[in-house]
N, CA, C and O atoms as a CHARMM CRD file, in Angstrom:
* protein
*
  328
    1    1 UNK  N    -32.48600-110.90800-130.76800 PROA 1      0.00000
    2    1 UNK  CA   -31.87500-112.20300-130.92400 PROA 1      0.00000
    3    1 UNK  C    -30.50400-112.09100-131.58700 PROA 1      0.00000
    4    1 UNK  O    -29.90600-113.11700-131.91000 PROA 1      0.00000
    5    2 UNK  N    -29.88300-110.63700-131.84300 PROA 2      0.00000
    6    2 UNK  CA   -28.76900-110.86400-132.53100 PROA 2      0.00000
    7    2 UNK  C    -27.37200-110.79000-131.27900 PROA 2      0.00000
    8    2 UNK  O    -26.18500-110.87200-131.59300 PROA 2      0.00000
    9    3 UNK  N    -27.73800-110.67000-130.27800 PROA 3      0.00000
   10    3 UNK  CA   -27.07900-110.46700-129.06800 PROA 3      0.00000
   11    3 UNK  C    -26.16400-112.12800-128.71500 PROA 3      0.00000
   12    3 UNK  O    -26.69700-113.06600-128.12300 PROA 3      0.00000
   13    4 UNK  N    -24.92000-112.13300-129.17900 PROA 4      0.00000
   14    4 UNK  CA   -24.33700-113.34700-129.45600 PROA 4      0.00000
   15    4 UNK  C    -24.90400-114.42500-127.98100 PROA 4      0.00000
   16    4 UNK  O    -24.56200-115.60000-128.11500 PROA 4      0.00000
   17    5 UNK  N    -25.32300-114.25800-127.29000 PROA 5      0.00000
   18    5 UNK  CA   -25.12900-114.72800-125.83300 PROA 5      0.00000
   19    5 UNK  C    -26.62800-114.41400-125.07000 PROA 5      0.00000
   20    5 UNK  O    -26.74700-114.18800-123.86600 PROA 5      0.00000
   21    6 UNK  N    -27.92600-114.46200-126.23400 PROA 6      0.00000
   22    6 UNK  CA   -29.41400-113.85900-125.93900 PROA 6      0.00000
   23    6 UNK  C    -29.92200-115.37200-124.99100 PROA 6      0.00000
   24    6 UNK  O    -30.43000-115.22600-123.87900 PROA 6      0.00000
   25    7 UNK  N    -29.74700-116.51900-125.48100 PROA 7      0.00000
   26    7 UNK  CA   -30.05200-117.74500-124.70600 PROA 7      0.00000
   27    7 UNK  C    -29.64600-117.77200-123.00300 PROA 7      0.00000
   28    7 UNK  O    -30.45000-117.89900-122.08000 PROA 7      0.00000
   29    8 UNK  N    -28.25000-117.62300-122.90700 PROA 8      0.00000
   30    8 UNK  CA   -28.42300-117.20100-121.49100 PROA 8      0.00000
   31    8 UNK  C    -28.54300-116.18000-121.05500 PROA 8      0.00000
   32    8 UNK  O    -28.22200-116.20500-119.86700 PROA 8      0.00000
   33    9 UNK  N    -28.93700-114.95600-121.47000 PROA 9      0.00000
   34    9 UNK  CA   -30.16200-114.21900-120.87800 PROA 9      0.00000
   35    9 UNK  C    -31.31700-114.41000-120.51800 PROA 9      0.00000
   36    9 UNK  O    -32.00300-113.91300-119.62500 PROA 9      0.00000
   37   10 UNK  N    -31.43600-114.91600-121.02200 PROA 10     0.00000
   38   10 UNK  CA   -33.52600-115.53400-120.84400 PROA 10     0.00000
   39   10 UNK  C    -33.08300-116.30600-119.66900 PROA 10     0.00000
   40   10 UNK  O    -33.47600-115.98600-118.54700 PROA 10     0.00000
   41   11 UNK  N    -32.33700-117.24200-119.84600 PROA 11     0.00000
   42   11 UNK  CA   -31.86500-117.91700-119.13000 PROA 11     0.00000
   43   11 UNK  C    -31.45500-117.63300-117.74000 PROA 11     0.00000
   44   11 UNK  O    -31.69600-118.38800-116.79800 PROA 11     0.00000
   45   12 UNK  N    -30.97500-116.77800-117.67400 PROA 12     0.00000
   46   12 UNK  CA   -30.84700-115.70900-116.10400 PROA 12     0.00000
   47   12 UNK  C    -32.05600-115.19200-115.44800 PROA 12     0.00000
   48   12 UNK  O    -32.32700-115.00700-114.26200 PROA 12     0.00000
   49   13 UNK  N    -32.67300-115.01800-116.47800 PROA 13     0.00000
   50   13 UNK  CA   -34.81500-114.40800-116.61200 PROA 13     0.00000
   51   13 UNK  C    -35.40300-114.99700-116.09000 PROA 13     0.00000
   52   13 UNK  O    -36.14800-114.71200-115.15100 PROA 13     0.00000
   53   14 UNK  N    -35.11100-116.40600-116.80700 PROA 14     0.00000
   54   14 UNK  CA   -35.45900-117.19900-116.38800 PROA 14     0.00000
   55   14 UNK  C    -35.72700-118.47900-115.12400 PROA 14     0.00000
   56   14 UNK  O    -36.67300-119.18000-114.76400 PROA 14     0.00000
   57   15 UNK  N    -34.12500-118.26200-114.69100 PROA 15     0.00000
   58   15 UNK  CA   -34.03300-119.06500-113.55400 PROA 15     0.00000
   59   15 UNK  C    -35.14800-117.84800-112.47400 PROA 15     0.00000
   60   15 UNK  O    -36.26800-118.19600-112.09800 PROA 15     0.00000
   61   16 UNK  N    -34.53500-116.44600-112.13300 PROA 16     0.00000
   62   16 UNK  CA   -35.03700-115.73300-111.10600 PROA 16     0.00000
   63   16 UNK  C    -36.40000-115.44800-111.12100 PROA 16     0.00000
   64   16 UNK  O    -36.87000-114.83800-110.16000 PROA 16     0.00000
   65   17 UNK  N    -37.12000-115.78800-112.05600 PROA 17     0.00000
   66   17 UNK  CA   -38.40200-115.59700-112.16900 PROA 17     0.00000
   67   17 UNK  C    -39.17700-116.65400-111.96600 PROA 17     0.00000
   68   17 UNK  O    -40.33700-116.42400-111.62200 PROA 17     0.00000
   69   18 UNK  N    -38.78500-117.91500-112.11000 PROA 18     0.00000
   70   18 UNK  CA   -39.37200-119.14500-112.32100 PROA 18     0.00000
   71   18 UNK  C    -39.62700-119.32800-110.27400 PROA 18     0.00000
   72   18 UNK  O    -40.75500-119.02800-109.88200 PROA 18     0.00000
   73   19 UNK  N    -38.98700-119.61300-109.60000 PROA 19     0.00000
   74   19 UNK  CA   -39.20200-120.11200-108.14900 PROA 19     0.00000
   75   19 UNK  C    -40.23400-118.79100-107.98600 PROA 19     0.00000
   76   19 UNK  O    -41.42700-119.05600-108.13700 PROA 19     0.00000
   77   20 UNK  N    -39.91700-117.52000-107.71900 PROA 20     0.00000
   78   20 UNK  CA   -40.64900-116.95600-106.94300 PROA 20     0.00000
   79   20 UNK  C    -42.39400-117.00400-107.43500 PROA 20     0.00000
   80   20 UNK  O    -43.39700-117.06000-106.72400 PROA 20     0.00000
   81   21 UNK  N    -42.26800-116.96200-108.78400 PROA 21     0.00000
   82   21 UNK  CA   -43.69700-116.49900-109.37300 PROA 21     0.00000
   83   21 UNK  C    -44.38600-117.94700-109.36800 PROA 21     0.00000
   84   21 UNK  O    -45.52200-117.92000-108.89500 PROA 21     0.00000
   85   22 UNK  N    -43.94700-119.18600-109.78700 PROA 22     0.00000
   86   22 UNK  CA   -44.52500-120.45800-109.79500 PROA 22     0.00000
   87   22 UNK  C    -44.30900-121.37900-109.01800 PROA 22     0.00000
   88   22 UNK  O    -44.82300-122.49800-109.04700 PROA 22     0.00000
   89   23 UNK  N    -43.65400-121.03100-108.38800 PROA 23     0.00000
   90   23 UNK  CA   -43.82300-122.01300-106.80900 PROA 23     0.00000
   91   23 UNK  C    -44.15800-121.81300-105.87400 PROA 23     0.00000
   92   23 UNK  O    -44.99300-122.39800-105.18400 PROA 23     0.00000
   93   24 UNK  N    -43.21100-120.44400-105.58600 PROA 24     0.00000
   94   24 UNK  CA   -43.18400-120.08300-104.27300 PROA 24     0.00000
   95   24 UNK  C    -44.42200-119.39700-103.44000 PROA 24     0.00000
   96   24 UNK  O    -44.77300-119.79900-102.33000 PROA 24     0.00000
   97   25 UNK  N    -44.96200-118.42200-104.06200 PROA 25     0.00000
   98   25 UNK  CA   -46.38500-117.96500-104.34100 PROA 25     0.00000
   99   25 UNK  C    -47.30400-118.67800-104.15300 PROA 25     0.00000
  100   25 UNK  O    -47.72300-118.81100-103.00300 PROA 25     0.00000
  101   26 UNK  N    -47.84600-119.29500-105.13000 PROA 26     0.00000
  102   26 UNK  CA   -48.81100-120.06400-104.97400 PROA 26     0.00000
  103   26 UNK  C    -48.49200-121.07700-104.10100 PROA 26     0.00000
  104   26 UNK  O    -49.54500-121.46400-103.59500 PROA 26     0.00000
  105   27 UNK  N    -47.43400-121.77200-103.62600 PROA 27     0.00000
  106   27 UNK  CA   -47.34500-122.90400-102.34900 PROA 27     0.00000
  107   27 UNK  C    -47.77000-121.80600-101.29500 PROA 27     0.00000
  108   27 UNK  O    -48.22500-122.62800-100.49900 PROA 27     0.00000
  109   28 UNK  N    -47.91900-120.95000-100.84600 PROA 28     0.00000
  110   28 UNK  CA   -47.72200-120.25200 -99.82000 PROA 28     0.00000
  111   28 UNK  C    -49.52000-119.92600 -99.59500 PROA 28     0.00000
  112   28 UNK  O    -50.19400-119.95600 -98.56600 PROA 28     0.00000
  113   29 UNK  N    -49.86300-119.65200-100.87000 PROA 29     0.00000
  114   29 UNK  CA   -51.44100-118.92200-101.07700 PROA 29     0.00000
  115   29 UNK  C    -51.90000-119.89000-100.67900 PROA 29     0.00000
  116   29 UNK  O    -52.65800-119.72000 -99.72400 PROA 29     0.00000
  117   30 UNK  N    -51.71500-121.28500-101.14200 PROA 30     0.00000
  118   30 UNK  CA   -52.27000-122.33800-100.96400 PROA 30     0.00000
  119   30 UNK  C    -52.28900-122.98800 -99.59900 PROA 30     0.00000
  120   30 UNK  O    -53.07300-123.90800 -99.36400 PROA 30     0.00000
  121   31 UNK  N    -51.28700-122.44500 -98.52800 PROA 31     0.00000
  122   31 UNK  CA   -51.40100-122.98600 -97.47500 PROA 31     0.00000
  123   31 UNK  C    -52.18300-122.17000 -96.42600 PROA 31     0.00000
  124   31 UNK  O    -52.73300-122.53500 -95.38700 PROA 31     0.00000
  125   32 UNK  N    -52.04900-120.75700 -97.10200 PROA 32     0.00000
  126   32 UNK  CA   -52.92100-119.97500 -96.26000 PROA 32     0.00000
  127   32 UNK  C    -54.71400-120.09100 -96.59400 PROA 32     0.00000
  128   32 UNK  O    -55.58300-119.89100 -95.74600 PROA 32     0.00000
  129   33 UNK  N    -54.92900-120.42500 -97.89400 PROA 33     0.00000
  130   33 UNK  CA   -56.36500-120.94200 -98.43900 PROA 33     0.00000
  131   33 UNK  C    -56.82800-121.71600 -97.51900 PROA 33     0.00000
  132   33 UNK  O    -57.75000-121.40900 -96.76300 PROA 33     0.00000
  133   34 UNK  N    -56.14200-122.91100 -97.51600 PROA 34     0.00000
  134   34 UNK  CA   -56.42400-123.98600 -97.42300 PROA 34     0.00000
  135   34 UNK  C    -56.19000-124.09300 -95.56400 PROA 34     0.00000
  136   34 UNK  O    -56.74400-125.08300 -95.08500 PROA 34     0.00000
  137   35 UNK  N    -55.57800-123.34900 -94.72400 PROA 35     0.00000
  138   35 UNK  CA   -55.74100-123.31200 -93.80100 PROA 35     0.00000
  139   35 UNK  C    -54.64900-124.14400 -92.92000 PROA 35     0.00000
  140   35 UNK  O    -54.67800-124.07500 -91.69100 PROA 35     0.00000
  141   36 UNK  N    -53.49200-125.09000 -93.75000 PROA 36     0.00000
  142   36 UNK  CA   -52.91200-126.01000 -93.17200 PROA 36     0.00000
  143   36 UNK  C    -51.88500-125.55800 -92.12600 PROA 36     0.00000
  144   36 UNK  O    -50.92700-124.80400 -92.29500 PROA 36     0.00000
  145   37 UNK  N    -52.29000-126.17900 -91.00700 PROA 37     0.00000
  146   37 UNK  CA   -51.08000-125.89400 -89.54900 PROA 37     0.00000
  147   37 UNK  C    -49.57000-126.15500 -90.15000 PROA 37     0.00000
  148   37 UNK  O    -49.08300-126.90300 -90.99800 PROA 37     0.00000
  149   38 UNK  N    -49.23200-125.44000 -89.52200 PROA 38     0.00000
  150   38 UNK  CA   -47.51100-125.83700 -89.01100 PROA 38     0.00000
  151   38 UNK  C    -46.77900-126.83800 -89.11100 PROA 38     0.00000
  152   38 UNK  O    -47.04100-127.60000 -88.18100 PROA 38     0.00000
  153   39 UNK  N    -45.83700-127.31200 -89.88800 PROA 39     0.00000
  154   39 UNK  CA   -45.23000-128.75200 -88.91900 PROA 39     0.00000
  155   39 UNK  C    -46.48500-129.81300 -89.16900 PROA 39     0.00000
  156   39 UNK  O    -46.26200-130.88300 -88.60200 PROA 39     0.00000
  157   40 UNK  N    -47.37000-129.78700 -89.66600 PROA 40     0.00000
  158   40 UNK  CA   -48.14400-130.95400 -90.20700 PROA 40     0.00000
  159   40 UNK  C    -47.17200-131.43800 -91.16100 PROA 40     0.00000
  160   40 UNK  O    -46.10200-130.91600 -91.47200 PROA 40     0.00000
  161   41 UNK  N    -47.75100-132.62500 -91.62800 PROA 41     0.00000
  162   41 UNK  CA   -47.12100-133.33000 -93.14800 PROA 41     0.00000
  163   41 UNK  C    -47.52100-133.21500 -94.14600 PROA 41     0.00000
  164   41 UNK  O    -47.07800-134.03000 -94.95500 PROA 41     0.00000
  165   42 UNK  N    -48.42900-132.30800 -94.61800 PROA 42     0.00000
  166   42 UNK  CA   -48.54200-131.63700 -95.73800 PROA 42     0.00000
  167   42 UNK  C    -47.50800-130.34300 -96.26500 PROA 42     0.00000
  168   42 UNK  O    -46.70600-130.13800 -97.17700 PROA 42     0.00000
  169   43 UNK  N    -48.23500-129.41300 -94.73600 PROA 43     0.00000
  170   43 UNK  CA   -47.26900-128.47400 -94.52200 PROA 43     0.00000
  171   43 UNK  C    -45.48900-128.54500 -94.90300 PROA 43     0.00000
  172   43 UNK  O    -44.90800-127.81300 -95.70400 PROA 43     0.00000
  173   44 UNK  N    -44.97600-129.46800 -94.20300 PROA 44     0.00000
  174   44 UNK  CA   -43.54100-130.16800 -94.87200 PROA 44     0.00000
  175   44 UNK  C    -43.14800-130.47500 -95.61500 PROA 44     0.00000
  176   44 UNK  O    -41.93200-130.45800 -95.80400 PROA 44     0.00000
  177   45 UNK  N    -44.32800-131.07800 -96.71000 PROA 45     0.00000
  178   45 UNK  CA   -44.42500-131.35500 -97.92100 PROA 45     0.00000
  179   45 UNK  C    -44.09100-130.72600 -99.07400 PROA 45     0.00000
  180   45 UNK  O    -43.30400-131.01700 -99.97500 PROA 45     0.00000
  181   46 UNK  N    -45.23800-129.30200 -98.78700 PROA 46     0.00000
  182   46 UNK  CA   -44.90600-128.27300 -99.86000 PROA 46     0.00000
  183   46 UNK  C    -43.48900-127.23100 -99.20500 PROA 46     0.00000
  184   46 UNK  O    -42.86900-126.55700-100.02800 PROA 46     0.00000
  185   47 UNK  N    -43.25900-127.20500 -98.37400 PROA 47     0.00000
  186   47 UNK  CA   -42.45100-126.59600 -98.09700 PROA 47     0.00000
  187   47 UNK  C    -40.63200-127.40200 -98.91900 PROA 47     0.00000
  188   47 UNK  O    -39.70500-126.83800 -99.50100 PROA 47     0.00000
  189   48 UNK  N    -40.83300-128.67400 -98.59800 PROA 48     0.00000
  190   48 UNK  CA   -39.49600-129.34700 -99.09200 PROA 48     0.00000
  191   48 UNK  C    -39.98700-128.99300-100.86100 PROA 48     0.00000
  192   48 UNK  O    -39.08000-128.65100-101.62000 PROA 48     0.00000
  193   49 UNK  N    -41.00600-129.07000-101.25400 PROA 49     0.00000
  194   49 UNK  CA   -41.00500-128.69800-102.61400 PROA 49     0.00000
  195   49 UNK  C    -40.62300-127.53900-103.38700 PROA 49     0.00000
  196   49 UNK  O    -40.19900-127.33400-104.52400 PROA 49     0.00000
  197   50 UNK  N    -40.94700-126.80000-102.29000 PROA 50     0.00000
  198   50 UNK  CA   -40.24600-125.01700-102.50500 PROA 50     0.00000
  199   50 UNK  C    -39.20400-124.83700-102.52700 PROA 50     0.00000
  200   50 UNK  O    -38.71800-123.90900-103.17200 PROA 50     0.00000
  201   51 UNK  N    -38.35100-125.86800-101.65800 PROA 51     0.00000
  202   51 UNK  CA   -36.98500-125.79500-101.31600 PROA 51     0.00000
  203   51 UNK  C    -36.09300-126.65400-102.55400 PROA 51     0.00000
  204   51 UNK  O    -35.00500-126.28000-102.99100 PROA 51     0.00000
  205   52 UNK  N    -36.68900-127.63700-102.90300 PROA 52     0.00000
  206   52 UNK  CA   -36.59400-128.22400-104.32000 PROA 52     0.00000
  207   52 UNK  C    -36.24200-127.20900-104.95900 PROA 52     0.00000
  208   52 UNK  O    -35.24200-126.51100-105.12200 PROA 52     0.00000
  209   53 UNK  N    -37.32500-127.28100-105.30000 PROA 53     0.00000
  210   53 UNK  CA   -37.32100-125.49300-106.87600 PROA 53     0.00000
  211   53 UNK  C    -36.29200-124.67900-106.95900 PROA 53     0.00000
  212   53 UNK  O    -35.61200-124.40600-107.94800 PROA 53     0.00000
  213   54 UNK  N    -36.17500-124.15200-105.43500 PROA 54     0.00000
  214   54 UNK  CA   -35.51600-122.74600-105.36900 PROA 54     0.00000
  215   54 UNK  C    -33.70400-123.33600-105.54800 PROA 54     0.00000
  216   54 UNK  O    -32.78100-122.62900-105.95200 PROA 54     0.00000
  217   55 UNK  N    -33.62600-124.45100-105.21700 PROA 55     0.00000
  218   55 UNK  CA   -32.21400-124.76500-105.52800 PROA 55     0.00000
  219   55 UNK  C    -31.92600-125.03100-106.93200 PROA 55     0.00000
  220   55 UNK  O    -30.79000-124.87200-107.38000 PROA 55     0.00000
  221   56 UNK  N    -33.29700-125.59000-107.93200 PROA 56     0.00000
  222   56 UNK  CA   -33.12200-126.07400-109.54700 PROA 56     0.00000
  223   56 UNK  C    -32.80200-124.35800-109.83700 PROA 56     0.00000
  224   56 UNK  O    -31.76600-123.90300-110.32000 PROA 56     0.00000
  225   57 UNK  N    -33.91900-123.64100-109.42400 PROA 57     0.00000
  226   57 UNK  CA   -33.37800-122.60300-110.15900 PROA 57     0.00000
  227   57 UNK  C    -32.31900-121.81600-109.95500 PROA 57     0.00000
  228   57 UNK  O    -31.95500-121.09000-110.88000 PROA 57     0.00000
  229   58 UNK  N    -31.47300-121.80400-108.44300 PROA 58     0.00000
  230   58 UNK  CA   -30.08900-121.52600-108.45900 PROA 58     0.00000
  231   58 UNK  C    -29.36400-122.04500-109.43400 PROA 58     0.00000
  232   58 UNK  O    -28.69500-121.36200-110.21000 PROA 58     0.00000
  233   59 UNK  N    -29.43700-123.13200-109.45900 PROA 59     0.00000
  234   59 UNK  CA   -28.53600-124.49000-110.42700 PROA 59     0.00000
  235   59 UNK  C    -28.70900-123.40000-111.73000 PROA 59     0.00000
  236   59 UNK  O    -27.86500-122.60000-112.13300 PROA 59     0.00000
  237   60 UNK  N    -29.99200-123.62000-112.21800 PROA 60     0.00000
  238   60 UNK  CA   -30.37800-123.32200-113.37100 PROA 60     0.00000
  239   60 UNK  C    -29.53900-121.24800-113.32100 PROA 60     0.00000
  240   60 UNK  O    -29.02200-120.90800-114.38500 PROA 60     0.00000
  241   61 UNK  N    -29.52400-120.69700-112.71900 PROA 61     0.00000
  242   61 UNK  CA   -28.96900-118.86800-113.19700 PROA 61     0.00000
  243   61 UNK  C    -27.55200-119.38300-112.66900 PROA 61     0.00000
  244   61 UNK  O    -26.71700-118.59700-113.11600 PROA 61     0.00000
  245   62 UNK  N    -26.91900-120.39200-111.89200 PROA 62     0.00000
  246   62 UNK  CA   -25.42100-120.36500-112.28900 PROA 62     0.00000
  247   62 UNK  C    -24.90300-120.78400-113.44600 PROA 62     0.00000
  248   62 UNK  O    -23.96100-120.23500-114.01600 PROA 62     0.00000
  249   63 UNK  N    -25.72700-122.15200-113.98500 PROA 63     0.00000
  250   63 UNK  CA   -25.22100-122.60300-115.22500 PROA 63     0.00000
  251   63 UNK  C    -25.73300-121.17200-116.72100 PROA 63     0.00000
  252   63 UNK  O    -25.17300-121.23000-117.81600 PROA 63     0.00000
  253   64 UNK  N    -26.24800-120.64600-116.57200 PROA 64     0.00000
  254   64 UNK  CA   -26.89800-119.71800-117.28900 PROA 64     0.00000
  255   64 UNK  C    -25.64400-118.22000-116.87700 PROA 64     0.00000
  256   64 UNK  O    -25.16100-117.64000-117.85000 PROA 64     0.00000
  257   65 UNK  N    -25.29000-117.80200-115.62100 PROA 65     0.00000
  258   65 UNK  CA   -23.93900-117.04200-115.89000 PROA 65     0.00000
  259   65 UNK  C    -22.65000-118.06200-116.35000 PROA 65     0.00000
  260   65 UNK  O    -21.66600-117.40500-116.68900 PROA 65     0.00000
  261   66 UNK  N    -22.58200-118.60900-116.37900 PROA 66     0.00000
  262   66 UNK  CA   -21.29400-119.41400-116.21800 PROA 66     0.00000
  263   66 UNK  C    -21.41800-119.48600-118.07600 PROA 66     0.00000
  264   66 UNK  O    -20.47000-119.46900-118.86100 PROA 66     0.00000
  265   67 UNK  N    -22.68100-119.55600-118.36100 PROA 67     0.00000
  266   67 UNK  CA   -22.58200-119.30300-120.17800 PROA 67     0.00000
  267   67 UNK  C    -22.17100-118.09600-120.50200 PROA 67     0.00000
  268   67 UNK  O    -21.27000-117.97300-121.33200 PROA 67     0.00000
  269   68 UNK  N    -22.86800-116.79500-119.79300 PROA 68     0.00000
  270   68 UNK  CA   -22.43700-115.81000-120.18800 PROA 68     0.00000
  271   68 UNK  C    -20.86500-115.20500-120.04600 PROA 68     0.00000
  272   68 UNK  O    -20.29800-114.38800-120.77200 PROA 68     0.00000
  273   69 UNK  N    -20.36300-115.91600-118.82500 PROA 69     0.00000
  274   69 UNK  CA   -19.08000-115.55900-118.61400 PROA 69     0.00000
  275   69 UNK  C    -18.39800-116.41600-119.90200 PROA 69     0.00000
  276   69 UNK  O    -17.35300-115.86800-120.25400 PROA 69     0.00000
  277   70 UNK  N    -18.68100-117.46900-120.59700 PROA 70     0.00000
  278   70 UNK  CA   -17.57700-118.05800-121.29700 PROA 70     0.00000
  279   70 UNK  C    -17.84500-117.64600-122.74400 PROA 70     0.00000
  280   70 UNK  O    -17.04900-117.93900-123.63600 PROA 70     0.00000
  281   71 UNK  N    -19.04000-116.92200-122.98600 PROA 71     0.00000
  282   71 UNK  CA   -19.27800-116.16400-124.57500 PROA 71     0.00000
  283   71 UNK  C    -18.69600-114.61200-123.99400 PROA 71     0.00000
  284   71 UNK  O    -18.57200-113.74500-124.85800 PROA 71     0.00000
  285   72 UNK  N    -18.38500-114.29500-122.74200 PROA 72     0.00000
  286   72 UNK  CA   -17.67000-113.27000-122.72200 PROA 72     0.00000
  287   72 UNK  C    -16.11800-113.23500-122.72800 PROA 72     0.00000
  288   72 UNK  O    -15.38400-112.26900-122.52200 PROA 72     0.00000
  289   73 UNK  N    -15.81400-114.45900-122.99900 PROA 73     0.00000
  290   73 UNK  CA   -14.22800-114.43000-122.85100 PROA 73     0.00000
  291   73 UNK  C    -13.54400-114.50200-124.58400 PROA 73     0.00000
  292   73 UNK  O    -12.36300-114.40400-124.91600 PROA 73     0.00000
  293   74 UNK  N    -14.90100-114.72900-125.56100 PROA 74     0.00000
  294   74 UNK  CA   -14.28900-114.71500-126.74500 PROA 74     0.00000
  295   74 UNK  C    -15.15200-113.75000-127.81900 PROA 74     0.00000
  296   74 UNK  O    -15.00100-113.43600-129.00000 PROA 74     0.00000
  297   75 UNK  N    -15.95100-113.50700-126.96900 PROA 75     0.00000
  298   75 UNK  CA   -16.23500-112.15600-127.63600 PROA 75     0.00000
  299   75 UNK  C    -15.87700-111.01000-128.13100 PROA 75     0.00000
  300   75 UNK  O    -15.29700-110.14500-127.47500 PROA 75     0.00000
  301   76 UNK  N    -16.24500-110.89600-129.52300 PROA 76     0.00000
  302   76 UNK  CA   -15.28600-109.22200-129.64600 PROA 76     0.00000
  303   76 UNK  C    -16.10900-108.20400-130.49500 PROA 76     0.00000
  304   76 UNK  O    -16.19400-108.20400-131.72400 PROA 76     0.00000
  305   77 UNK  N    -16.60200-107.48100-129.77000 PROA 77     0.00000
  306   77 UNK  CA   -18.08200-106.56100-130.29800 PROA 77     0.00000
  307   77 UNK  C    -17.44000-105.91900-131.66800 PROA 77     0.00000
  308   77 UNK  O    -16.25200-105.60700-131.74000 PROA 77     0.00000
  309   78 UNK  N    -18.24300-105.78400-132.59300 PROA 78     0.00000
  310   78 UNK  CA   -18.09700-104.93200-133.78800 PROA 78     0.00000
  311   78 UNK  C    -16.65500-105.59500-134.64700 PROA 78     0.00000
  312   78 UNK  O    -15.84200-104.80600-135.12900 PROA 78     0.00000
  313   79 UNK  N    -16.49800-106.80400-134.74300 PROA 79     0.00000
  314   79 UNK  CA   -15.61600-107.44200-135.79300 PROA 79     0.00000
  315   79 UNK  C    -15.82900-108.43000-136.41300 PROA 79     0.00000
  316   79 UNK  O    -16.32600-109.46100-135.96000 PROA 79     0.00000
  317   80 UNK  N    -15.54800-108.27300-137.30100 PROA 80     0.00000
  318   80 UNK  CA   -16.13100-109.36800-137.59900 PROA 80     0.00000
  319   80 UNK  C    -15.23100-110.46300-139.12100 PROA 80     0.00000
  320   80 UNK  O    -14.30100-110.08400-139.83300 PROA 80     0.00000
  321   81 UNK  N    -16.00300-111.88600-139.16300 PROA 81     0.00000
  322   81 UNK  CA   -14.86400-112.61100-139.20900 PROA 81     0.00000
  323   81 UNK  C    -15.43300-112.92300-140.79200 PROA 81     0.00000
  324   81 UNK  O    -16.62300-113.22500-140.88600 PROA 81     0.00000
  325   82 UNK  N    -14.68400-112.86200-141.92400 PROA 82     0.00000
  326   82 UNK  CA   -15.13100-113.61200-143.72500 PROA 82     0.00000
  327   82 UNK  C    -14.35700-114.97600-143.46900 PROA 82     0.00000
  328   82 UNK  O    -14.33100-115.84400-144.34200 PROA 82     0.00000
């Protein structure tokens, strides 16, 4: 945690980990479980929901570099300020 810029790390962790492992996955397990056709309206359903997600969490790892790029522009390793 002493890593000036540790929040958007997780934060980067975070976005790329979040769609695949909790949405995307299990929407998918769940359609193969459950047996649902093609192009039904369920089927469409979870699918626009996946597609949801996967754009929050783009949103979510650009705003999360876009932190790291701006604690990298005033950063200055090993100085420090009295």
């Amino acid at each position: 945690m002493l890593l000036p810029f540790f929040n958007e790390v997780v934060g980067i962790l975070g976005a790329f980990g979040f769609w695949p492992l909790i949405v995307y996955f299990p929407v998918e397990l769940y359609i193969v479980q459950k047996k649902i056709p093609k192009w039904s309206t369920r089927w469409i359903c979870l699918q626009m929901l996946s597609v949801a997600c996967l754009i929050i969490s783009i949103a979510a790892a650009a705003g999360s570099i876009a932190g790291v790029v701006l604690y990298l522009k005033v950063y200055h390793p090993f100085k420090t300020s009295y």
